[in-house]
PDB file of N, CA, C and O in Angstrom:
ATOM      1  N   UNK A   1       0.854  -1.171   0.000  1.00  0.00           N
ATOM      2  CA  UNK A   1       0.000   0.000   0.000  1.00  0.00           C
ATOM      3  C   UNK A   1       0.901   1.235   0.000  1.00  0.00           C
ATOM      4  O   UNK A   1       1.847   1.347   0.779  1.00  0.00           O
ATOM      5  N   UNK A   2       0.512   2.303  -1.053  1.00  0.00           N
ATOM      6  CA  UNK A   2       1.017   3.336  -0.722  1.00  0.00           C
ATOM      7  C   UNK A   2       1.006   3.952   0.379  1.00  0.00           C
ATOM      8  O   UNK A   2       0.159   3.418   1.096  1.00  0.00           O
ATOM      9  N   UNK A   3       1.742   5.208   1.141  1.00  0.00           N
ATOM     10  CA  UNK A   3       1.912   6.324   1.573  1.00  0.00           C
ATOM     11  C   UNK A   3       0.371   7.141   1.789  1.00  0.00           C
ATOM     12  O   UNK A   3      -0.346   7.347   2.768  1.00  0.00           O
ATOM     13  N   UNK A   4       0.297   7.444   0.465  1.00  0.00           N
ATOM     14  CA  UNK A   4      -1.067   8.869   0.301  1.00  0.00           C
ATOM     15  C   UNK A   4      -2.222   7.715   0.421  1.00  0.00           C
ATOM     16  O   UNK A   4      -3.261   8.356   0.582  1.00  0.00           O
ATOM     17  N   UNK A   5      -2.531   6.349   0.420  1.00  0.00           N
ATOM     18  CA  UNK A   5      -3.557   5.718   0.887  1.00  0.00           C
ATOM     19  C   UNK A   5      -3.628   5.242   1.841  1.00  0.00           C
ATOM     20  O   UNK A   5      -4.752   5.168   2.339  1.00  0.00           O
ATOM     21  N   UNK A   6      -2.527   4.709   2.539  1.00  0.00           N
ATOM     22  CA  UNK A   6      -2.454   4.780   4.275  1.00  0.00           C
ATOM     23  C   UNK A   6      -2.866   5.568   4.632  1.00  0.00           C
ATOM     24  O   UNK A   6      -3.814   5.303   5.371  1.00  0.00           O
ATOM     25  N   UNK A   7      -2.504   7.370   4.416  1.00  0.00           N
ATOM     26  CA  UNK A   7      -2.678   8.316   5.134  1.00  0.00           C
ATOM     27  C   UNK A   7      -4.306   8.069   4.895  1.00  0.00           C
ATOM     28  O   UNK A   7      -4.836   7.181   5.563  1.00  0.00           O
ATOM     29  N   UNK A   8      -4.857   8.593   4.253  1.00  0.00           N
ATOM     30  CA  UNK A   8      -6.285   8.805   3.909  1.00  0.00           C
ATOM     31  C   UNK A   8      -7.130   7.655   4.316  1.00  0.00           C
ATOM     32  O   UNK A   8      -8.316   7.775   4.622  1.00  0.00           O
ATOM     33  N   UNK A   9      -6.654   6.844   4.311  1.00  0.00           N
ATOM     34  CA  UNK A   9      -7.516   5.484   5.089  1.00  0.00           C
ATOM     35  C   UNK A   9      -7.091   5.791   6.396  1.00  0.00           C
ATOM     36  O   UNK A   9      -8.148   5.862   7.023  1.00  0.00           O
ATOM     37  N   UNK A  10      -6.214   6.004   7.135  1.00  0.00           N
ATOM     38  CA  UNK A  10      -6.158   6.323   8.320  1.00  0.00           C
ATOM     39  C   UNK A  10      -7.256   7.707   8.497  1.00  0.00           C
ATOM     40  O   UNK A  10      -8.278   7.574   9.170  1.00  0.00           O
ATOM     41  N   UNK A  11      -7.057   8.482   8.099  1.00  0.00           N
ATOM     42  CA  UNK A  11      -7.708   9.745   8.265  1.00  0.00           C
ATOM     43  C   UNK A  11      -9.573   9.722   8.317  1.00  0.00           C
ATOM     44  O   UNK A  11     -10.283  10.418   9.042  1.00  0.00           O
ATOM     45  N   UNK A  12      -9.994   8.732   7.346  1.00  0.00           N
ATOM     46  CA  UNK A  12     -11.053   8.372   7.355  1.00  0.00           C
ATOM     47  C   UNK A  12     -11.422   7.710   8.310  1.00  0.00           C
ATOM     48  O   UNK A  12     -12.636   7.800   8.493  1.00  0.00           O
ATOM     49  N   UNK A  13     -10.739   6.886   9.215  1.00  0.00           N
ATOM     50  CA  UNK A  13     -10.651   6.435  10.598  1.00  0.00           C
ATOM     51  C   UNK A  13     -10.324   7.004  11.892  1.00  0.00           C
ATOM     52  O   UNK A  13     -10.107   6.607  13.037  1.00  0.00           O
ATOM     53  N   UNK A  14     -10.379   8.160  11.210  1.00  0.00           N
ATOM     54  CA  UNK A  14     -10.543   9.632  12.655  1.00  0.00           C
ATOM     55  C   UNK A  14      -9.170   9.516  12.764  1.00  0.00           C
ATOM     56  O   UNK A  14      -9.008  10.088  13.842  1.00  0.00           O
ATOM     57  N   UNK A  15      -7.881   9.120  12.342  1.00  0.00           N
ATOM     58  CA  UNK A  15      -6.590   9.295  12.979  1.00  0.00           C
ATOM     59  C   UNK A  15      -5.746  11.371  12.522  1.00  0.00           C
ATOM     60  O   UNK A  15      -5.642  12.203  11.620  1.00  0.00           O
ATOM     61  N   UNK A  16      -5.504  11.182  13.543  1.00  0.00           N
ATOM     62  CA  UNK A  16      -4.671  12.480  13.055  1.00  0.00           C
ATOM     63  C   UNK A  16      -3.697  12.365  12.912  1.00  0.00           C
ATOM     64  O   UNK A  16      -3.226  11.289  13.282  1.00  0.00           O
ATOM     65  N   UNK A  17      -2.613  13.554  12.186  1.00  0.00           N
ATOM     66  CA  UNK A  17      -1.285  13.020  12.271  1.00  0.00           C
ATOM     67  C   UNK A  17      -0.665  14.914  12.414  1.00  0.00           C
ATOM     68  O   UNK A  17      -1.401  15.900  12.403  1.00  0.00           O
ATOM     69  N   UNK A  18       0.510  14.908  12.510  1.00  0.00           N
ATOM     70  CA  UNK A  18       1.449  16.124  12.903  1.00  0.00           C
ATOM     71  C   UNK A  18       3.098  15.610  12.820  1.00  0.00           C
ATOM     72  O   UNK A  18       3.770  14.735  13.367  1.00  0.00           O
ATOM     73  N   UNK A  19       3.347  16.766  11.729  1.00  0.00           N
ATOM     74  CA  UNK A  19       4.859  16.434  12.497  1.00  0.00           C
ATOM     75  C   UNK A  19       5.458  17.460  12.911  1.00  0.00           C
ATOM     76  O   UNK A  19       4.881  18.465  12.496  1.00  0.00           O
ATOM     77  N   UNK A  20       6.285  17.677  13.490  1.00  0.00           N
ATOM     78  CA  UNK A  20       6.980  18.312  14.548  1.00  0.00           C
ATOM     79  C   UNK A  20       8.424  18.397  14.804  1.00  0.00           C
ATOM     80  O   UNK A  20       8.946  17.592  15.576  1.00  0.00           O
ATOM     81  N   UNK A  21       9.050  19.230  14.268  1.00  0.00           N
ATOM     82  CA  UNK A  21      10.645  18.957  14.097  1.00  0.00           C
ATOM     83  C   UNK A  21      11.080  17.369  13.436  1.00  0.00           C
ATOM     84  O   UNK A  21      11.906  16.716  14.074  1.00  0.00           O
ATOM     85  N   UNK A  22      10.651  16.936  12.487  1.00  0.00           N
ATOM     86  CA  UNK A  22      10.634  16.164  11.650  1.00  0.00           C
ATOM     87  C   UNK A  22      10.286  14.940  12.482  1.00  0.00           C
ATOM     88  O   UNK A  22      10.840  13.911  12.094  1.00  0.00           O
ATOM     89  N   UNK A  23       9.724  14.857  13.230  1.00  0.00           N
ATOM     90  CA  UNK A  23       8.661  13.820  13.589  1.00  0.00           C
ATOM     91  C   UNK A  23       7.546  13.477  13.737  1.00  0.00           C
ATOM     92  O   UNK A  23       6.743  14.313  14.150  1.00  0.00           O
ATOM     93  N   UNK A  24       7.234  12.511  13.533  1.00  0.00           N
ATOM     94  CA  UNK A  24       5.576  12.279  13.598  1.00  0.00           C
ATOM     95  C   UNK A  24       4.864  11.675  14.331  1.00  0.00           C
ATOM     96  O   UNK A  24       5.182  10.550  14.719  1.00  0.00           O
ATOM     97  N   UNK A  25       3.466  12.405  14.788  1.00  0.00           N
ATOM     98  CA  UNK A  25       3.053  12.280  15.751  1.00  0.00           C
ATOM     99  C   UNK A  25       1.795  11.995  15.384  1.00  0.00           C
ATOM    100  O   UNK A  25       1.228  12.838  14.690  1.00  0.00           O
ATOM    101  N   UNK A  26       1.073  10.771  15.750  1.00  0.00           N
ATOM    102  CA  UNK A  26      -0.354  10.144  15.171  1.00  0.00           C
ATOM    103  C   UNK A  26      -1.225  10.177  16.812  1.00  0.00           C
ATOM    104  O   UNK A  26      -0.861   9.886  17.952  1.00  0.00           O
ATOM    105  N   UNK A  27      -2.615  10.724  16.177  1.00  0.00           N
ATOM    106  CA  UNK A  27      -3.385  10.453  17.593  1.00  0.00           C
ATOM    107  C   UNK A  27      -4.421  10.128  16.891  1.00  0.00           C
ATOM    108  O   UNK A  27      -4.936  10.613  15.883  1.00  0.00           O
ATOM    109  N   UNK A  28      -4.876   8.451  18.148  1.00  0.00           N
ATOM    110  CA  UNK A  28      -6.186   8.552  17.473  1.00  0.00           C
ATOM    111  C   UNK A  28      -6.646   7.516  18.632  1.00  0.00           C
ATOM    112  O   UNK A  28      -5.923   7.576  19.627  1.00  0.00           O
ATOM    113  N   UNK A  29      -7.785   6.508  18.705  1.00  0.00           N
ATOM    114  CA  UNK A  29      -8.099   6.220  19.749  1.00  0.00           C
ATOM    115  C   UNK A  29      -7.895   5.053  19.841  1.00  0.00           C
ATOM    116  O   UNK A  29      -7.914   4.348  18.833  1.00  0.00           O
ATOM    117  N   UNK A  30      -7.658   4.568  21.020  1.00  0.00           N
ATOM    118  CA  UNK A  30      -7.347   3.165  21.609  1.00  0.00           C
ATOM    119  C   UNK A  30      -7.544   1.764  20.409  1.00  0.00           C
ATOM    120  O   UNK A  30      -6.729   0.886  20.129  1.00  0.00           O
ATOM    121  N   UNK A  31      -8.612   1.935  20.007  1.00  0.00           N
ATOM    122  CA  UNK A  31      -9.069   1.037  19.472  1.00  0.00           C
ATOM    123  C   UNK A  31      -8.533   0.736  17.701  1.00  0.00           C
ATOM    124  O   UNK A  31      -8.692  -0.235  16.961  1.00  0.00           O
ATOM    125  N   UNK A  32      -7.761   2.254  17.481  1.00  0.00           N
ATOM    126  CA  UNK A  32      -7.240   2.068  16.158  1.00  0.00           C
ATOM    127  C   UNK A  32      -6.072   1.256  16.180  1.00  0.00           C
ATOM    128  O   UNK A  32      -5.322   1.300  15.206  1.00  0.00           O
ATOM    129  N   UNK A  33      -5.826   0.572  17.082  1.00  0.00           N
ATOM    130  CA  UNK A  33      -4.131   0.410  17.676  1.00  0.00           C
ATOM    131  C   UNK A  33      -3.783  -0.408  16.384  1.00  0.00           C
ATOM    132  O   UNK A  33      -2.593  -0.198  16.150  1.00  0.00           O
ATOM    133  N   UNK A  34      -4.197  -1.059  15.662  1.00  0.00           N
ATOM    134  CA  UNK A  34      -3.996  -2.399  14.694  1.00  0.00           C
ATOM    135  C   UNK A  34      -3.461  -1.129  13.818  1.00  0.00           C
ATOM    136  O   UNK A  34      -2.257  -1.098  13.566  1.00  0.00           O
ATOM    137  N   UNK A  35      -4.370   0.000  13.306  1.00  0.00           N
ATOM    138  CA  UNK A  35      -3.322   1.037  12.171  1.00  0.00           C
ATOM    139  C   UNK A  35      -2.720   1.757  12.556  1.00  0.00           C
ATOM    140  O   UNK A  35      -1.986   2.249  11.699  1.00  0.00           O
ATOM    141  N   UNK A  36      -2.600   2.180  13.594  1.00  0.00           N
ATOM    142  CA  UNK A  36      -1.397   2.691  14.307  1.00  0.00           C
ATOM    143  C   UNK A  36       0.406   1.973  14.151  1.00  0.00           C
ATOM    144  O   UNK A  36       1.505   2.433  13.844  1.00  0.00           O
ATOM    145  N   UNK A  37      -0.050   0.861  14.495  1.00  0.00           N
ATOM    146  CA  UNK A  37       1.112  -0.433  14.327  1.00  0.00           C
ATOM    147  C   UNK A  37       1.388  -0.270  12.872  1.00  0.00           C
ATOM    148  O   UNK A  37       2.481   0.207  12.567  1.00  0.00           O
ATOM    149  N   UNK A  38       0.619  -0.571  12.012  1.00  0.00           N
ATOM    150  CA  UNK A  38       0.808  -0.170  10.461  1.00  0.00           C
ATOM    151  C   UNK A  38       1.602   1.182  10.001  1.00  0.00           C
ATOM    152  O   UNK A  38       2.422   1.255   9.085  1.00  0.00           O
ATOM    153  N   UNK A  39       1.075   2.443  11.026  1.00  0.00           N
ATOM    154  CA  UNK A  39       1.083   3.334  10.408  1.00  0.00           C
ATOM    155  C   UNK A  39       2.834   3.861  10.645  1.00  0.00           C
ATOM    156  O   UNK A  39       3.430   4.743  10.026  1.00  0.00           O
ATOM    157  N   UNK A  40       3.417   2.854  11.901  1.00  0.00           N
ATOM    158  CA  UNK A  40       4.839   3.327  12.201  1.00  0.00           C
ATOM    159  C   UNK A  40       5.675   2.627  11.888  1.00  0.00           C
ATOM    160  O   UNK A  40       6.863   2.891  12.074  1.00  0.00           O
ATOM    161  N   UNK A  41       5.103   1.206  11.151  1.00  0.00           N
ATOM    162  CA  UNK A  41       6.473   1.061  10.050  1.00  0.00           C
ATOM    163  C   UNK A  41       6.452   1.996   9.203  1.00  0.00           C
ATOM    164  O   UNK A  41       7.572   2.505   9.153  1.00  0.00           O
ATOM    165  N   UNK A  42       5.638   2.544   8.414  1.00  0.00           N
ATOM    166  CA  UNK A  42       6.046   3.768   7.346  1.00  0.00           C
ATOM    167  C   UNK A  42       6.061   5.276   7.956  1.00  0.00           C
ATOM    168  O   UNK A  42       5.771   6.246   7.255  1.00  0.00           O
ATOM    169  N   UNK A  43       6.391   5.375   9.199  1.00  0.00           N
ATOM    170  CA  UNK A  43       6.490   6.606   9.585  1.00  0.00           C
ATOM    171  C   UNK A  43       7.368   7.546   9.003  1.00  0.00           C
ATOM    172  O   UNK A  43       7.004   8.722   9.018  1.00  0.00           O
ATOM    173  N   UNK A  44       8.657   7.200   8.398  1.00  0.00           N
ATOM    174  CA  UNK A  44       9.310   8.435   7.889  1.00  0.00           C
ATOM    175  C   UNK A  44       8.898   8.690   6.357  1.00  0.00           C
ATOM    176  O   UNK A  44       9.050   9.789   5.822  1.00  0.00           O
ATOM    177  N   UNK A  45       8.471   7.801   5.838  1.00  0.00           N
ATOM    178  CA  UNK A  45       7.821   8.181   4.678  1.00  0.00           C
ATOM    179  C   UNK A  45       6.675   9.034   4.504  1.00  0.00           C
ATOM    180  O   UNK A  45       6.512   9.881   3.625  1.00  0.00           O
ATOM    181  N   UNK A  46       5.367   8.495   6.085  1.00  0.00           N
ATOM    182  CA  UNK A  46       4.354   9.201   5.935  1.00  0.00           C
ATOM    183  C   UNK A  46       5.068  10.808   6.073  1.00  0.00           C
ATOM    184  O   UNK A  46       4.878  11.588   5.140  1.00  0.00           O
ATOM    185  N   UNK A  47       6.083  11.357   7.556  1.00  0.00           N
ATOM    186  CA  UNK A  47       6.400  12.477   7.765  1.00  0.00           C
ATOM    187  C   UNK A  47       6.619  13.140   6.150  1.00  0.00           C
ATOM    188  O   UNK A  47       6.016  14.082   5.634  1.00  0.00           O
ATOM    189  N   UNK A  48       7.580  12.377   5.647  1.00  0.00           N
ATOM    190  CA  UNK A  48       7.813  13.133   4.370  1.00  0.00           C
ATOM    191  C   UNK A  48       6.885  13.370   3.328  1.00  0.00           C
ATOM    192  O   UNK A  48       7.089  14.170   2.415  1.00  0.00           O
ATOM    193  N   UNK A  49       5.686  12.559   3.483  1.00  0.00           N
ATOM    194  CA  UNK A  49       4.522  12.913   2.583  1.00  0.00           C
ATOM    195  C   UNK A  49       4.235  14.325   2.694  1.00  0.00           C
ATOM    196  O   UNK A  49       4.359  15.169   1.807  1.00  0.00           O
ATOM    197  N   UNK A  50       3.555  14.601   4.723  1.00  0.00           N
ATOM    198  CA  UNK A  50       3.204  15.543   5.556  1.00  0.00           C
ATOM    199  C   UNK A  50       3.811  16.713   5.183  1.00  0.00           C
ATOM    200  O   UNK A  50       3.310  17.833   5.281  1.00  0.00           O
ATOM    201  N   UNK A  51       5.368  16.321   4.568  1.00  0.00           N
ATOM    202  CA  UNK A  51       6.367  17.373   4.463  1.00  0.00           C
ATOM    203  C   UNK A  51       6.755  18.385   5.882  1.00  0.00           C
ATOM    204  O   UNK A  51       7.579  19.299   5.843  1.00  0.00           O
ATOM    205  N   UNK A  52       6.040  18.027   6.985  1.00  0.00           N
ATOM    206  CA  UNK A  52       6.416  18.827   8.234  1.00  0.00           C
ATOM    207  C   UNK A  52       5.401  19.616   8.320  1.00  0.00           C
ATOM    208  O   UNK A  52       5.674  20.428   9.204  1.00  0.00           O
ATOM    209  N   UNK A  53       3.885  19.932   7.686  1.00  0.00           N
ATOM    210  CA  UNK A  53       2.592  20.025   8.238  1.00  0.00           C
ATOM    211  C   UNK A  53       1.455  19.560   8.589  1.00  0.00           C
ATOM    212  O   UNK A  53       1.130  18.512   8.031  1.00  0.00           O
ATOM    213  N   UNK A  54       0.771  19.981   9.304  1.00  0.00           N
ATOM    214  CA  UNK A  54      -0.249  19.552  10.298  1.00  0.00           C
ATOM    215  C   UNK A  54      -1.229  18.406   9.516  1.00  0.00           C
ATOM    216  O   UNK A  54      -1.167  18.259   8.296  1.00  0.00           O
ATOM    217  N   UNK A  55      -2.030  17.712  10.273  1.00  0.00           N
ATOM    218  CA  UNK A  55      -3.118  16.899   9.528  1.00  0.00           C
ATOM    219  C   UNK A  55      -3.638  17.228   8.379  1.00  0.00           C
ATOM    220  O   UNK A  55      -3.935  16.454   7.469  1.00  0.00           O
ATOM    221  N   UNK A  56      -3.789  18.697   8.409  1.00  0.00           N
ATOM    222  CA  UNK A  56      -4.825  19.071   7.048  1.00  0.00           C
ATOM    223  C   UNK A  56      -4.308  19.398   5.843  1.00  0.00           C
ATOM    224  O   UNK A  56      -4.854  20.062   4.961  1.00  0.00           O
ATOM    225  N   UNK A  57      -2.904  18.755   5.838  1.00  0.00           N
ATOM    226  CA  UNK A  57      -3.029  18.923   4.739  1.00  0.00           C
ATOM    227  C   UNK A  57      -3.118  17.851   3.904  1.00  0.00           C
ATOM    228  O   UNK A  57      -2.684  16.729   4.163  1.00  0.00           O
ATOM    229  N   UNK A  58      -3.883  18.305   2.534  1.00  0.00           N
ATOM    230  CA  UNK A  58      -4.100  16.998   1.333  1.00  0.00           C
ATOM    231  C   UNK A  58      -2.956  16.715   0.860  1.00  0.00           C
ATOM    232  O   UNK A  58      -1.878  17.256   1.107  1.00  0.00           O
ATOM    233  N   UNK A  59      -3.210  15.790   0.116  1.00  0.00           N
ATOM    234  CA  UNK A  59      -2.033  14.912  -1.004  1.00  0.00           C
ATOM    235  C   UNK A  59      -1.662  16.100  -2.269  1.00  0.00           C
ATOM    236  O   UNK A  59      -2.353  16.883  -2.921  1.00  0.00           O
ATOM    237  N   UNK A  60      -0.386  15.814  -2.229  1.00  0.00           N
ATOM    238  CA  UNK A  60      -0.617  17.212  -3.610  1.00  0.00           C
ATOM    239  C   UNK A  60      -1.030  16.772  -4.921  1.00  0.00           C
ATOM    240  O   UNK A  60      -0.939  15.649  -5.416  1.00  0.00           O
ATOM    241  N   UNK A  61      -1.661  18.206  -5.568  1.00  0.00           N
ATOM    242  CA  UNK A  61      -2.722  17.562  -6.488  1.00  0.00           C
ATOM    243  C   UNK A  61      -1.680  16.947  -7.616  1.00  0.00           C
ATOM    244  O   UNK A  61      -0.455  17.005  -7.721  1.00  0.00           O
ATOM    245  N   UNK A  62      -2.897  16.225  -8.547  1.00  0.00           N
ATOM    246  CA  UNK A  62      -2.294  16.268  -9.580  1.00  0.00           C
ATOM    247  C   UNK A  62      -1.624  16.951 -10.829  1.00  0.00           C
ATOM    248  O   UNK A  62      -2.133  17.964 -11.309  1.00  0.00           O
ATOM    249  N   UNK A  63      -0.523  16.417 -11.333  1.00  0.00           N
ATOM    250  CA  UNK A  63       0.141  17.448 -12.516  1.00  0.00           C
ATOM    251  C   UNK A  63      -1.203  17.625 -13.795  1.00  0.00           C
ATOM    252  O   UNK A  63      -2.002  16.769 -14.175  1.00  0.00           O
ATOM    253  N   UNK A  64      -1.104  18.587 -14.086  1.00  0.00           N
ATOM    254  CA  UNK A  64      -1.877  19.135 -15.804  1.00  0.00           C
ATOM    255  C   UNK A  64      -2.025  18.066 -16.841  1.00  0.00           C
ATOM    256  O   UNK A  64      -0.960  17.782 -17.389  1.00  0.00           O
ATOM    257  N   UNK A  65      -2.850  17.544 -17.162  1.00  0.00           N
ATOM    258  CA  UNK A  65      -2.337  16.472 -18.219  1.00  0.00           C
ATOM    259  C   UNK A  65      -2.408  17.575 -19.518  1.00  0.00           C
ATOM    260  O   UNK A  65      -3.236  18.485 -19.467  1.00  0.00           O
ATOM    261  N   UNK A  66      -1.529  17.447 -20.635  1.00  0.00           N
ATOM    262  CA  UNK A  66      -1.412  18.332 -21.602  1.00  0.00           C
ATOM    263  C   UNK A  66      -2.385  18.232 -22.803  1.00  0.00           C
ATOM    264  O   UNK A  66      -2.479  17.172 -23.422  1.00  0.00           O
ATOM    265  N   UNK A  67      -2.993  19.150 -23.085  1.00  0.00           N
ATOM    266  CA  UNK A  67      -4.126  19.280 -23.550  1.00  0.00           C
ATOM    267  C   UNK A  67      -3.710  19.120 -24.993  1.00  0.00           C
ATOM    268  O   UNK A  67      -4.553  19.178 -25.888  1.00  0.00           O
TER     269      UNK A  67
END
């Protein structure tokens, strides 16, 4: 599984995420613990998705396809 579909399947599962001096920080509730576990083997990848901002931000869009 990618990165940008982890995130968003997590996110759709109420998880938040943050990073913070290039770490990342996931909150979400007790019961997500099974994607949580998932979500920190790919933790430095997700951070670098995040690029070092908060939950809200989206996936970047897509490029122009040339007309």
């Amino acid at each position: 599984m990618d990165v940008v579909t982890l995130v968003e399947e997590a996110r759709r599962d109420g998880i938040k995420f943050e990073v913070i001096d290039g770490e990342l920080l996931v909150t979400a509730d007790a019961t997500k613990d099974h994607l949580v576990k998932r979500l920190t083997r790919h933790k430095a990848e997700i951070a670098e998705f995040l690029g070092g901002k908060t939950e809200n931000i989206e996936p970047p869009p897509e490029p122009p396809t040339p007309g």
